[in-house]
N, C-alpha and C positions, 0 to 999 in steps of 0.2 A: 358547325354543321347541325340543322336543326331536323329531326326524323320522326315521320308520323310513328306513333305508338301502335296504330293498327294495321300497321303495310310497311313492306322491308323496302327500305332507299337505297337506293343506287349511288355508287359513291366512286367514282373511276381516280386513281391516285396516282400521281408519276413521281417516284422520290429517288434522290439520285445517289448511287452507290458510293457506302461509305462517311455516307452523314446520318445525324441524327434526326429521327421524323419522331411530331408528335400531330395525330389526331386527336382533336375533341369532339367528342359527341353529346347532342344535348336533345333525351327525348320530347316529345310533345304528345298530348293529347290530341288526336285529329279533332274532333268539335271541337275545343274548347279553347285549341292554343297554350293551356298552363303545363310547363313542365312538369315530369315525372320523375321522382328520385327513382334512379337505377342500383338505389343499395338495396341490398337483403338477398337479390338473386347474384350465380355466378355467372362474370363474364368472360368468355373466348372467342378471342380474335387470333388466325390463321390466317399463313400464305400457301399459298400451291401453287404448281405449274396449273394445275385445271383443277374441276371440282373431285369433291373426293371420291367417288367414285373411279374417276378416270387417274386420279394424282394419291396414291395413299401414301407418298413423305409429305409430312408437314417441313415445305420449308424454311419457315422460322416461324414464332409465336410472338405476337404483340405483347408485354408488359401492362398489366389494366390495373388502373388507378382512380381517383377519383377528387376531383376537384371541386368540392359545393355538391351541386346533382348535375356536374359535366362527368360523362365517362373520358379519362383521359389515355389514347392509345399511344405507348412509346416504344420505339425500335431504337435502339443504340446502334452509333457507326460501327462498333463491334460486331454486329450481328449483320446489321446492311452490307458491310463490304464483305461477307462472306457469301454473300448472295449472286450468281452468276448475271449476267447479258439478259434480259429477255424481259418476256410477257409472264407475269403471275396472276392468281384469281387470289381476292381476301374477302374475309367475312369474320363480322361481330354477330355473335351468338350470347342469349341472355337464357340461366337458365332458374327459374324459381323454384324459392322452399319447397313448394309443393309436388318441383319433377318435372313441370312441363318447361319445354326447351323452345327456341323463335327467336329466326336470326333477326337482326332487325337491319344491319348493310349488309351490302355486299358488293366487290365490283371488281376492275381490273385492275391492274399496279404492274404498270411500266415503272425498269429499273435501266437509266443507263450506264455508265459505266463512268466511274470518275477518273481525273484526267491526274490532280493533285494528291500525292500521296503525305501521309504525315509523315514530318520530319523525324 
């Protein structure tokens, strides 16, 4: 998924309970097209039932890694099948040396319910 670097994308996910999801993210420069390395700032990726205002448990945290200059988002089936039925809201957040914070996704995350349990 490729994300302008000066306007937060929209990123609607539907990952199904109990398996492992990986998001990659790859910034861009809006004029230019050339990636942006997203090293040096920290990044936080969040689930909630709503935004945080309205939702203040975080209900699980993305694992952020990075591959070349792809932000790499991983949730473990560990963490997914703990996670209930429903409608969630997520967002990646980048925050620079300097202090200033800009989420750059954000969206919904349907989770349904897995049917296969591990043996």
């Amino acid at each position: 998924m490729a994300v302008a670097a000066n306007a937060p994308g929209r990123c609607d996910l539907v990952m199904y309970q109990g398996d492992d999801h990986r998001v990659h993210v790859t910034l861009r420069n809006a004029q230019t097209g050339a990636v942006l390395s997203p090293r040096g700032a920290v990044w936080k990726a969040q689930i909630r039932r709503a935004d945080a205002d309205g939702a203040v448990t975080v209900e699980a945290e993305w694992a952020v890694s990075f591959a070349g200059d792809v932000i790499v988002l991983s949730l473990p089936a560990s963490i997914s099948s703990t996670l209930a039925y429903g409608p969630y809201m997520w967002d990646l957040q980048g925050t620079t040396p300097e202090g200033g914070a800009r989420t750059f996704l954000r969206g919904s995350l349907m989770l349904p319910r897995q049917m296969t349990l591990a043996a």
